[in-house]
C-alpha positions as CSV (number, residue, x, y, z in Angstrom):
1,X,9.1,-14.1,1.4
2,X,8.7,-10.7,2.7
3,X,5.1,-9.2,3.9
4,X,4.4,-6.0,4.9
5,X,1.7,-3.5,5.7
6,X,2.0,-0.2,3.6
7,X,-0.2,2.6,5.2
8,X,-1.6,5.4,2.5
9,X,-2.7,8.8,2.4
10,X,-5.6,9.7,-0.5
11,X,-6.4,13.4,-1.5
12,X,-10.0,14.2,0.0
13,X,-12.4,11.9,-1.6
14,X,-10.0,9.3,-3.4
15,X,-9.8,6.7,-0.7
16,X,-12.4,4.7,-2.2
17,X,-10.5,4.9,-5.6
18,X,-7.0,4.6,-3.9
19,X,-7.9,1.4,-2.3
20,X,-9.3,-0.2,-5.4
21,X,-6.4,0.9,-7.6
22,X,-3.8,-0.9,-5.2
23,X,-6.2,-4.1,-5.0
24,X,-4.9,-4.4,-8.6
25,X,-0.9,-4.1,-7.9
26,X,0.6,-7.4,-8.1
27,X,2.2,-9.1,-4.5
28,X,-1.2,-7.0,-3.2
29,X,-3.1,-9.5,-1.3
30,X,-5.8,-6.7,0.7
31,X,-6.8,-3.1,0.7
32,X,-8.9,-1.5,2.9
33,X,-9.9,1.5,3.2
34,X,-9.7,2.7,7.4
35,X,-10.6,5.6,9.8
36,X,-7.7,7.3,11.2
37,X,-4.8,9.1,10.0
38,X,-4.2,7.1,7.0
39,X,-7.0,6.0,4.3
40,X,-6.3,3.0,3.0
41,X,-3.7,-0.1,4.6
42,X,-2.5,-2.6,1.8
43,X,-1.1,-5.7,3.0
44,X,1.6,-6.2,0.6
45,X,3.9,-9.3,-0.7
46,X,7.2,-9.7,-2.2
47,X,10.0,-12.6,-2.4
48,X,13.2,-9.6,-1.3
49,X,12.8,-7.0,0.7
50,X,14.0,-4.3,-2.2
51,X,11.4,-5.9,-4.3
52,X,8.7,-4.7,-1.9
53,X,10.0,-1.5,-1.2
54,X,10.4,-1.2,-5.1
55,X,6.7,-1.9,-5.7
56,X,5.5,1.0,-3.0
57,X,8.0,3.7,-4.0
58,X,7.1,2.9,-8.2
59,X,3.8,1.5,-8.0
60,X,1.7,2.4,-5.1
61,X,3.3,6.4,-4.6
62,X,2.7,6.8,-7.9
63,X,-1.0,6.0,-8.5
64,X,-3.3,9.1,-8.7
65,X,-4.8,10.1,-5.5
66,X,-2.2,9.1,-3.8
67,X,-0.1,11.9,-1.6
68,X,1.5,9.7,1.3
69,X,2.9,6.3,2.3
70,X,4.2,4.6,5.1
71,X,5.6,1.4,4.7
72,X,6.1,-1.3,7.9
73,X,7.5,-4.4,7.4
74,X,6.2,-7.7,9.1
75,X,8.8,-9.1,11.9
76,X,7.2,-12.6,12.7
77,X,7.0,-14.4,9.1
């Protein structure tokens, strides 16, 4: 099991909207909305490492609102 913490960037005002979007993706088990230079941290799940990286580059990067990600995968699991 892979788990990793995928860091997004919402167009002004879309946070909000961002964060409850990704709440929906599947292997997504939280998404806050934060202060700082991203909007919105997902904590994401997946059983392969492509899998996960998959999900964010076709799921999450393409939801509307959505201009930038950065994706950081978990070392200690």
């Amino acid at each position: 099991m892979v788990h990793a913490f995928v860091m997004v960037k919402a167009g002004a005002g879309e946070a909000g909207n961002v964060a409850e979007q990704i709440r929906g993706l599947e292997g997504v088990s939280e998404a806050h909305v934060v202060a700082g230079e991203y909007d919105v941290i997902a904590e994401v799940t997946a059983e392969e490492v492509y899998q996960l990286l998959d999900a964010v580059a076709s799921d999450v990067q393409s939801l509307p609102g959505v201009t930038d990600t950065r994706t950081y995968v978990s070392m200690d699991e």
